[in-house]
C-alpha positions in Angstrom: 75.9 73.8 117.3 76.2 77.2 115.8 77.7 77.2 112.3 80.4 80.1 111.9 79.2 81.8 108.6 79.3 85.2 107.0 75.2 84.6 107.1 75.4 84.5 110.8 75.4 88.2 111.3 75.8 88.3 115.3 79.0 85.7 115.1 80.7 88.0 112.8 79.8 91.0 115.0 80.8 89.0 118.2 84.2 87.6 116.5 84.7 91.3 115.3 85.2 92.4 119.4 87.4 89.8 119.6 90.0 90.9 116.4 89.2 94.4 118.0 90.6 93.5 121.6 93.6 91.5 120.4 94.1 94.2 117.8 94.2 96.5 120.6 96.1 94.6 122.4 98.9 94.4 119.2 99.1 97.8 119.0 100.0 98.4 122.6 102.9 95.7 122.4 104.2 97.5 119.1 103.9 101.0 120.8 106.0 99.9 123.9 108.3 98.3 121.8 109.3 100.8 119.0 109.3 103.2 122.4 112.1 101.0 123.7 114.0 100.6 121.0 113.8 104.1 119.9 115.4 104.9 123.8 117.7 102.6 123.4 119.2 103.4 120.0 118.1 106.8 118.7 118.1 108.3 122.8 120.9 106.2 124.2 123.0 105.7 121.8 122.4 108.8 119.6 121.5 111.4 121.5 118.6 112.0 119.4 114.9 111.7 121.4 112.6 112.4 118.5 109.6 115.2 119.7 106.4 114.1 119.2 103.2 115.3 119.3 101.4 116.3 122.7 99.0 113.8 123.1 101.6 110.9 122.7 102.1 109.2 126.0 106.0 109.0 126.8 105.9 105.3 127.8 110.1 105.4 128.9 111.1 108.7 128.8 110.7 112.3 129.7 112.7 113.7 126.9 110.1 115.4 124.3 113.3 117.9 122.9 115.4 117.3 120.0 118.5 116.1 122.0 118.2 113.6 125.2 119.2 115.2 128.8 122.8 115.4 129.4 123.4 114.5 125.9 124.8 115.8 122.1 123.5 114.4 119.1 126.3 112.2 117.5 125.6 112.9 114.3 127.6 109.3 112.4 125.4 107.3 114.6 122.4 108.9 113.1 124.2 108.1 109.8 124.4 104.4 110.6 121.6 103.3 113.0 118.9 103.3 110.5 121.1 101.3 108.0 121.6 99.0 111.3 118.0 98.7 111.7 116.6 98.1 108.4 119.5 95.3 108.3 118.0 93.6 111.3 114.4 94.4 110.1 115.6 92.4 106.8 117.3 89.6 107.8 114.0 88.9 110.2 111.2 89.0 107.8 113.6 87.2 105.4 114.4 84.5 107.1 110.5 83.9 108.7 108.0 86.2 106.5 109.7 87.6 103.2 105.5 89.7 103.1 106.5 91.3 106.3 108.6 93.9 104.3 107.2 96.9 102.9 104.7 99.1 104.4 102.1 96.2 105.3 98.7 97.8 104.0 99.1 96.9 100.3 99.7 93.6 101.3 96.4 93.5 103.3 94.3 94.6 100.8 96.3 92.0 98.2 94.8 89.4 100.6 91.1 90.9 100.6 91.1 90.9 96.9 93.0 88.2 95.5 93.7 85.6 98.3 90.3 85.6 100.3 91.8 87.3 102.8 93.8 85.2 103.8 97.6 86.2 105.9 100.2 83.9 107.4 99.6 83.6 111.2 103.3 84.6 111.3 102.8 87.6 109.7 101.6 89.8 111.8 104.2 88.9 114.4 106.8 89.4 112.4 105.8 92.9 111.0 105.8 94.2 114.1 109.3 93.4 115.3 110.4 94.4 112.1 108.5 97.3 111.9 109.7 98.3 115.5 113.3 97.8 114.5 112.8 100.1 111.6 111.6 102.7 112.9 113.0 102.3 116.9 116.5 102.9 114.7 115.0 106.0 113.1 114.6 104.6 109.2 111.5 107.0 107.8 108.2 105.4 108.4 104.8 105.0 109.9 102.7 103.5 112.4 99.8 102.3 110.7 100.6 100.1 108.3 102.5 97.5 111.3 99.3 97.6 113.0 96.9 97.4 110.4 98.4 94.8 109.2 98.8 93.3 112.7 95.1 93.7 113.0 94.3 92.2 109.7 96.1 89.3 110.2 95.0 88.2 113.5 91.6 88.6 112.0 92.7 86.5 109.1 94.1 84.1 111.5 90.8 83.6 113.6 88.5 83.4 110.3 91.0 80.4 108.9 91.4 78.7 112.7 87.6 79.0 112.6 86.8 77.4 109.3 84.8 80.2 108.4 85.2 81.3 104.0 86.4 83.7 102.7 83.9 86.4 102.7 84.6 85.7 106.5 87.7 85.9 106.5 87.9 89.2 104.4 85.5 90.4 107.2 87.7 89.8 109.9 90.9 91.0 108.5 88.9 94.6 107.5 88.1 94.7 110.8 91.5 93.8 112.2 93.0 96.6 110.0 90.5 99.1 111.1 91.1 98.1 115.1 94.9 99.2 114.5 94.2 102.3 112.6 91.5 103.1 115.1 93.5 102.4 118.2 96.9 103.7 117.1 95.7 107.2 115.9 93.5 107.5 118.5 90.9 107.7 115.8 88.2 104.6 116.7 85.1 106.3 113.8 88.1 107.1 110.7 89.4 103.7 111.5 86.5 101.6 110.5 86.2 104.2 107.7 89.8 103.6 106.7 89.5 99.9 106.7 86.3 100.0 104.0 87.5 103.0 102.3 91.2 102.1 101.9 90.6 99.0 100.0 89.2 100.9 96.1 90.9 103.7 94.2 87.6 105.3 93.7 85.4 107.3 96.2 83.7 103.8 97.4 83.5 102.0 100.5 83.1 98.0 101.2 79.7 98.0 103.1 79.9 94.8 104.5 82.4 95.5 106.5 81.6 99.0 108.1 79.6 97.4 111.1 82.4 95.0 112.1 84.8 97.4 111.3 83.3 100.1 113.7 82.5 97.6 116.3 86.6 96.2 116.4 88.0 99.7 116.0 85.7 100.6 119.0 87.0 97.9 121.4 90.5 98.3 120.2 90.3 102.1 120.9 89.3 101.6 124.4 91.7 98.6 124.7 94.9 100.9 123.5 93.7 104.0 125.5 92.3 102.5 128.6 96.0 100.7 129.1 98.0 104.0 128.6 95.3 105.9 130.5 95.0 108.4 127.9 91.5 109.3 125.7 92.9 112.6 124.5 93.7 113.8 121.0 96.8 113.3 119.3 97.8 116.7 118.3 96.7 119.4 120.5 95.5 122.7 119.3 95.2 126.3 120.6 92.8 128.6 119.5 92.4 130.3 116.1 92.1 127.0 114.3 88.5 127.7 112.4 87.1 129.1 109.4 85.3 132.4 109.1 86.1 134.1 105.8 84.9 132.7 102.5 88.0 134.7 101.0 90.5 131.8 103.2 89.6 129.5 100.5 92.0 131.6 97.5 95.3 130.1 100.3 93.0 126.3 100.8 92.9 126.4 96.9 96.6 127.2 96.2 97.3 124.7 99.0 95.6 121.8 96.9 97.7 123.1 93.6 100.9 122.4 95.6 99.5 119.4 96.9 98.9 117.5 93.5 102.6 117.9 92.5 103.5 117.0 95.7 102.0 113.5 95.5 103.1 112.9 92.4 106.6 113.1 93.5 105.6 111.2 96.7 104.5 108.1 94.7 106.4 108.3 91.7 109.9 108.5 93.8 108.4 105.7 96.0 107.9 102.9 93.9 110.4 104.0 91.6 113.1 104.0 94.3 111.7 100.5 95.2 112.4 99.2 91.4 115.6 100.0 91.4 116.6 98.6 94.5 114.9 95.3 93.2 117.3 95.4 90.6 120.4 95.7 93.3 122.3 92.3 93.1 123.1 91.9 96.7 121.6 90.0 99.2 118.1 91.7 100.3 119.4 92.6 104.5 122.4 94.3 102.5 120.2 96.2 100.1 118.2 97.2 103.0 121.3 98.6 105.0 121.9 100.5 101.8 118.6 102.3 101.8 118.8 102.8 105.4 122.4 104.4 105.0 120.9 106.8 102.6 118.4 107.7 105.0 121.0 108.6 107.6 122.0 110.4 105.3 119.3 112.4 103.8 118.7 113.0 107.5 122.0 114.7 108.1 121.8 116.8 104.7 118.3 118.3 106.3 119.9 118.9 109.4 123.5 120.4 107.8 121.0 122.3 104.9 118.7 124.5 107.4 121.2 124.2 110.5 117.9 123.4 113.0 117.4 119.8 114.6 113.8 120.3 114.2 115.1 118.4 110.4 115.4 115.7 111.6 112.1 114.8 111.4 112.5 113.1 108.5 113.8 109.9 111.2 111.1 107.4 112.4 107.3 109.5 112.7 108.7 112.9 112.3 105.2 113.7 114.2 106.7 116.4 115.7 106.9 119.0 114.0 103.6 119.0 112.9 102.7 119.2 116.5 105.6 122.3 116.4 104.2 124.0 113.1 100.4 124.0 115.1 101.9 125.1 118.2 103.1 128.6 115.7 106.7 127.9 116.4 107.4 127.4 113.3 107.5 130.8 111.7 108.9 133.1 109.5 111.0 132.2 106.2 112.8 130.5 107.7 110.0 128.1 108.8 109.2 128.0 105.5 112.5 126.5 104.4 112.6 124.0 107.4 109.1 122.6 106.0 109.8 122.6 102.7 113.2 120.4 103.8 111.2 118.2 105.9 108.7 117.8 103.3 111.2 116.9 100.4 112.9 114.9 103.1 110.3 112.8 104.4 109.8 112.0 100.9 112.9 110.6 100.5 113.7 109.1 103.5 110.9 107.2 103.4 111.1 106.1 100.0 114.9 104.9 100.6 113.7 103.0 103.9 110.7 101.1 103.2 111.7 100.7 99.3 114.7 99.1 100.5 113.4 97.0 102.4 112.3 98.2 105.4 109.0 97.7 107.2 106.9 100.5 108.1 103.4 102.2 106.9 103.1 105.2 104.6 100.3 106.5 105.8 102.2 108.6 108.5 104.8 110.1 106.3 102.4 111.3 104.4 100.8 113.0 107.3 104.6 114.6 107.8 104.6 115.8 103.8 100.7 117.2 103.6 101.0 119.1 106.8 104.6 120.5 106.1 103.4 121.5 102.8 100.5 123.0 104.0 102.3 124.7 107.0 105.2 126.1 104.2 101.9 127.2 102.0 100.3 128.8 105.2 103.2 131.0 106.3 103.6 132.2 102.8 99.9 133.3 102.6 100.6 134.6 106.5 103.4 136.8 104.7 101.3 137.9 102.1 98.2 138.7 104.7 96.1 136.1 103.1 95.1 134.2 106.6 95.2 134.8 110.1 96.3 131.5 111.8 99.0 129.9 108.9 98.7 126.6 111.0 95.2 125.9 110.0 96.8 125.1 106.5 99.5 122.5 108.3 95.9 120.4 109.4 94.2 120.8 106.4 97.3 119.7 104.3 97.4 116.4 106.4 94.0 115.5 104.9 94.5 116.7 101.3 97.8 115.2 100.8 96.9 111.8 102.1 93.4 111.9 100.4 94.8 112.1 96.9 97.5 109.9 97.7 95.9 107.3 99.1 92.2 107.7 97.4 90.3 108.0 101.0 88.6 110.8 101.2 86.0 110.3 103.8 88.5 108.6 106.1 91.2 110.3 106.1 89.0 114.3 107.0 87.4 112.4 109.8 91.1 110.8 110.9 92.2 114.4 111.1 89.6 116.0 112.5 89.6 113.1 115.6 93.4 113.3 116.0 93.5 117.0 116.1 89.6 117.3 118.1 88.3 120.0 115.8 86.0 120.5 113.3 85.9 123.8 112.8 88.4 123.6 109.9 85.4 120.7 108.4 84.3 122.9 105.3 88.4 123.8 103.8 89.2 120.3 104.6 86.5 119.0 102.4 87.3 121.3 99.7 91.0 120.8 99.6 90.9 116.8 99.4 88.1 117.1 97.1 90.5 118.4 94.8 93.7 116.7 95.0 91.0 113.6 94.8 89.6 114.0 91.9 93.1 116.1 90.1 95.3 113.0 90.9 93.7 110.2 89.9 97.0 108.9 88.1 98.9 109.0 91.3 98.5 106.3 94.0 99.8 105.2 97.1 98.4 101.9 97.4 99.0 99.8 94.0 97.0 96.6 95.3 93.9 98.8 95.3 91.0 97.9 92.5 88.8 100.5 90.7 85.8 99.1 92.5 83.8 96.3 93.5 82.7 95.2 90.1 86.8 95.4 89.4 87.8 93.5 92.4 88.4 89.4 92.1 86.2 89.3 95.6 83.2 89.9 94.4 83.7 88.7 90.4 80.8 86.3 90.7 78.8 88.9 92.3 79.3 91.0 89.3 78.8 88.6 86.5 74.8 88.5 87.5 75.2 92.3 88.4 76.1 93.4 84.8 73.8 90.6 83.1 70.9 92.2 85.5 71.6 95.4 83.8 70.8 94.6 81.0 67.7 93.3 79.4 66.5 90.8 76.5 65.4 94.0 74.4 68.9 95.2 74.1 70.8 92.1 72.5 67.9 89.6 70.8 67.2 90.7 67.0 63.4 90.8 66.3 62.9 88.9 63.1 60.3 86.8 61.2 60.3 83.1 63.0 59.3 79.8 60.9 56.5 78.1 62.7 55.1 74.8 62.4 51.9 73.3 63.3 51.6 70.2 66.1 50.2 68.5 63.3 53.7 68.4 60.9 54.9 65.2 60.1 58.7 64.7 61.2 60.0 64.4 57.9 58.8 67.3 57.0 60.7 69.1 60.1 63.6 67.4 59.1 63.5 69.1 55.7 63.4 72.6 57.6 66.0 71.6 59.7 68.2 71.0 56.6 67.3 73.5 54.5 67.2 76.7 56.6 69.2 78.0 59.6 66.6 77.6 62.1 67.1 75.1 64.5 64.2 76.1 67.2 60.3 76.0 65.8 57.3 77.4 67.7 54.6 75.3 67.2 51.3 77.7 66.4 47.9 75.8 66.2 45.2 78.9 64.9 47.4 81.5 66.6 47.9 79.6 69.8 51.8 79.4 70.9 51.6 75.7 72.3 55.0 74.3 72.1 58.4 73.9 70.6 60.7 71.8 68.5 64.1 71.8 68.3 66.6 70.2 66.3 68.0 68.4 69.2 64.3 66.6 70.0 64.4 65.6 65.8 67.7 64.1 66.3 66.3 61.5 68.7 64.0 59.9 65.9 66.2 60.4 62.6 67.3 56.9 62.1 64.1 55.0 63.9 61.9 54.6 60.9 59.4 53.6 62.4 58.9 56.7 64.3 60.4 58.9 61.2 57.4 58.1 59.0 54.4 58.1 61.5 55.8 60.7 64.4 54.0 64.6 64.0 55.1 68.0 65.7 52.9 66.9 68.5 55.1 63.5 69.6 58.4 65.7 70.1 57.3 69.1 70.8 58.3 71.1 74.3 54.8 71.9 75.8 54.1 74.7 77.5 57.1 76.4 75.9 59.6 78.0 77.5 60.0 81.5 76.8 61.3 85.2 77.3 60.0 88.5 77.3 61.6 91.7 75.8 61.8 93.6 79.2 63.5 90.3 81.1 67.5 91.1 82.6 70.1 88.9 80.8 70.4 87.0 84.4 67.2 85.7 84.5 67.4 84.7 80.6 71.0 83.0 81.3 68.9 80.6 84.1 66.1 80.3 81.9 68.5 78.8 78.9 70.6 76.7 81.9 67.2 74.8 83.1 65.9 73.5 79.8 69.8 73.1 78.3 68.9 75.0 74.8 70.7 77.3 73.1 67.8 79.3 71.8 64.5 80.8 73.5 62.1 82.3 71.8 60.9 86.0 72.7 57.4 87.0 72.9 55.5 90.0 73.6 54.5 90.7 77.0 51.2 92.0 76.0 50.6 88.7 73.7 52.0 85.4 74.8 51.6 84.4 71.6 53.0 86.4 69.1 56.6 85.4 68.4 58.9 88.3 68.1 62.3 86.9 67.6 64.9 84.0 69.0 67.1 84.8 71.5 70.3 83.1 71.7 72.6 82.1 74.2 75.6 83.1 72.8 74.0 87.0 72.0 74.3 87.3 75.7 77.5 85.7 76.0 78.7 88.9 73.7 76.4 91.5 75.0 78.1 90.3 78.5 82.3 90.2 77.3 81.2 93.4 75.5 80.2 95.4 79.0 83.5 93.9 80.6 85.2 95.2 78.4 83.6 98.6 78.4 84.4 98.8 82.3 88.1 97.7 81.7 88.8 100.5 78.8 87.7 102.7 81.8 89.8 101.4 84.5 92.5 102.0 82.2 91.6 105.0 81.1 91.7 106.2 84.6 94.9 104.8 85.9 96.6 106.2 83.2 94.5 109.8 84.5 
């Protein structure tokens, strides 16, 4: 019988298609239903059919316009259907799965660092009804973080129903989250990148799990497009979206300067909104109709602020006007105002639905704030006759705001460039989230995130050899002048050493040879058998051959050397002569070389979280 283990490369791979298909599979049922509740409420009920972009298949309804055929937006039910749904969402994952809330992705990478990724086979069920209520009521929120976390946790699910550990387990709920992202954002090759990238706040990915990760998002994609019949891009473009003039990058470069603050605010407000409504003493559903309320209402101030619908895209996705902004019918001034409302919006919208409470992702309102801002940014520089097409700054603010927001990079250029189909914006993309990367470093999206790998619990006994291996005897031992005796020493005379130096390991030389060793542990043996005391010599106690180290050995290798003999000392010699004695190296030298490094990589985790 086959034994399920992370060592069994092709069972991992094969279990990976499977967390792809059902991931697929989840993020098909959580499409259809957010669709439905969204006609239901928002359409039916409202009036409201939120736009989306082009690419979105219209699973109920015709109605891509601001107001449903035949209908008026009623403006108080927009007030109260998100407070209605982030009630419902509430009392749901309160009652079955109180992890449900939030926005699903932190607590997915929780699990892969600090619980060996392991979920609740609830979970994932639950998230996505409560997640589809959210959002199908228009509370501010995204898709991916639902279905990553669906993903994740059927993965998680299969590795525990399995047996399998928890690098297993870990494994499969990477590959779960990357099958969602991939299959939901019609983005199969940034999904797997996503799912290693999204787990450290540095530029690093997990390589163990890019294979499965590509092979799950893979199926999933087919799985999610083949149903809907649909292999297309998400946002459509026209033409003019490249780059041909090296002076485009003064507007890319003043993009990523209004980026920076941008996230700041983004993740600041955020988790300080969340704080205080912590603090709220009311029942969690009612705190959560509270911030859905206020995101009714923040939708209706947009709206009542710039007098054009388009505002409210600061409800559910709020894809839409992106897809307007690339489409150029967003223009003018008084474009620019209507972004820089939906921008500010989204910001707090989101921030009042998920930190109440709520369940949604954050990686799509952050789409909606990048590319508003960078659409705002490119009809300013349009004004001022700085760039041709102002909607090339709308796609390349969707990647710089999420890269420095989130600390993906690499995903999130290549999650762009598939959900839009173009590359020819590749080299201002790069640029612009290379900067808002690196410039804010204090700012993140994702608290559950670690450093890196040698930060992360996951892999702390992977790290413990990793930083002894870096280091080598030369560095901690203290070469000094060593007491030798000869084989031929009487035990008394040992003893006498022993008690009147600190020395407690000998090298025992005979005309230069190094032949053995005695310790103080191998004279304890014989101290009260006089018998033994008076006639036993170096020769009846002594370690032969002894054990030693060399100056160029790692710290690793010395460690296993000290824990096969049980001594607390070894003595060093030179590789060039086996038998010269340079020094005694202790045990507990590398015990402090070793807290010493740790904390040298801690001072610098802080140093960068506090930027």
């Amino acid at each position: 019988m086959l034994k399920l283990t992370l060592r069994s490369r092709p069972t991992i791979y094969l279990l990976a298609i499977v967390v792809g298909a059902v991931a697929g599979v989840g993020a098909l049922l959580f499409e259809y239903s957010a669709a439905y509740i969204v006609r239901l409420a928002l359409v039916g009920v409202a009036g409201y059919a939120p736009p989306g972009p082009h690419g979105e298949v219209q699973l109920f309804a015709e109605e891509t316009g601001a107001a449903a055929e035949g209908h008026s937006i009623v403006w108080w039910w927009l007030l109260l259907l998100p407070a209605i749904g982030c009630l419902l969402s509430a009392l749901i994952s309160e009652w079955l799965a109180p992890e449900a809330k939030g926005h699903g992705t932190d607590a997915a990478i929780d699990s892969y660092h600090r619980h060996g990724g392991r979920i609740r086979g609830r979970v994932p069920i639950v998230k996505g009804i409560c997640s589809a209520l959210t959002l199908g009521f228009g509370g501010s929120g995204g898709r991916e973080g639902p279905i990553a976390q669906i993903g994740a946790g059927f993965g998680s699910f299969l590795g525990q129903r399995l047996g399998l550990g928890d690098r297993a387990c870990r494994t499969l709920l990477a590959a779960g989250m990357a099958g969602g992202v991939g299959a939901i954002f019609r983005a199969p090759f940034a999904g797997a990148l996503f799912a290693a990238e999204i787990l450290y706040r540095d530029a690093e990915l997990e390589s163990e799990v890019v294979i499965p990760a590509f092979l799950s998002s893979a199926v999933s994609y087919c799985v999610f497009c083949g149903w809907l019949g649909e292999f297309g891009v998400l946002f459509e473009l026209g033409p003019g979206f490249d780059f041909h003039n090296v002076l485009e990058m003064l507007p890319y470069t003043l993009l990523a300067i209004a980026l920076v603050p941008a996230i700041g605010f983004y993740t600041r407000f955020f988790y300080g909104v969340e704080r205080l409504f912590a603090q709220i003493k009311l029942p969690r559903p009612a705190v959560a109709a509270v911030g859905g309320l206020l995101t009714g209402g923040v939708a209706l101030a947009a709206w009542g602020l710039v007098g054009d619908d388009r505002a409210l895209a600061v409800l559910s996705s709020g894809y839409g006007v992106l897809q307007q902004t690339l489409d150029g019918s967003v223009l003018g001034w008084g474009g620019i105002g209507l972004l820089a409302v939906v921008a500010i919006g989204k910001v707090l919208a989101t921030s009042f639905t998920i930190g109440s409470g709520g369940s949604a992702g954050v990686f799509g309102p952050s789409m909606v704030i990048g590319g508003s801002i960078g659409g705002a940014v490119g009809l300013l520089c349009y004004e001022w006759g700085l760039v041709e097409n102002p909607a090339s700054l709308c796609i390349v603010g969707m990647c710089g705001f999420f890269a420095g927001a989130a600390k993906t990079p690499i995903s999130t250029i290549v999650m762009v460039t598939e959900m839009t189909g173009s590359y020819q914006l590749l080299l201002p993309a790069v640029w612009v989230c290379g900067l808002t990367f690196l410039v804010s470093r204090r700012y993140a999206l994702y608290q559950k995130q670690v450093f890196n790998r040698a930060l992360s619990p996951a892999h702390r006994g992977e790290y413990v050899e990793a930083l002894l291996e870096d280091m080598t005897v030369a560095d901690v031992f203290e070469p000094s002048e060593v007491e030798t005796v000869t084989s031929s020493m009487a035990l008394r005379d040992i003893v006498y050493k022993i008690a009147h130096g600190r020395q407690d390991y000998f090298p025992v030389v005979d005309d230069g040879e190094f032949v053995g060793i005695v310790s103080a542990h191998d004279v304890r043996e014989f101290t009260f058998d006089e018998s033994v005391y008076r006639l036993a010599i170096a020769a009846d106690i002594m370690s032969s051959p002894p054990i030693v180290v060399h100056p160029e050995d790692d710290l690793h290798t010395a460690l296993e050397t000290f824990d096969s003999i049980w001594i607390d000392e070894l003595p060093v010699v030179s590789a060039d002569d086996p038998n010269k004695v340079l020094g005694q190296l202790r045990r507990r030298a590398i015990n402090r070389a070793y807290t010493k490094k740790l904390k040298e990589l801690r001072a610098l985790q802080e140093e960068q979280r506090q930027g």
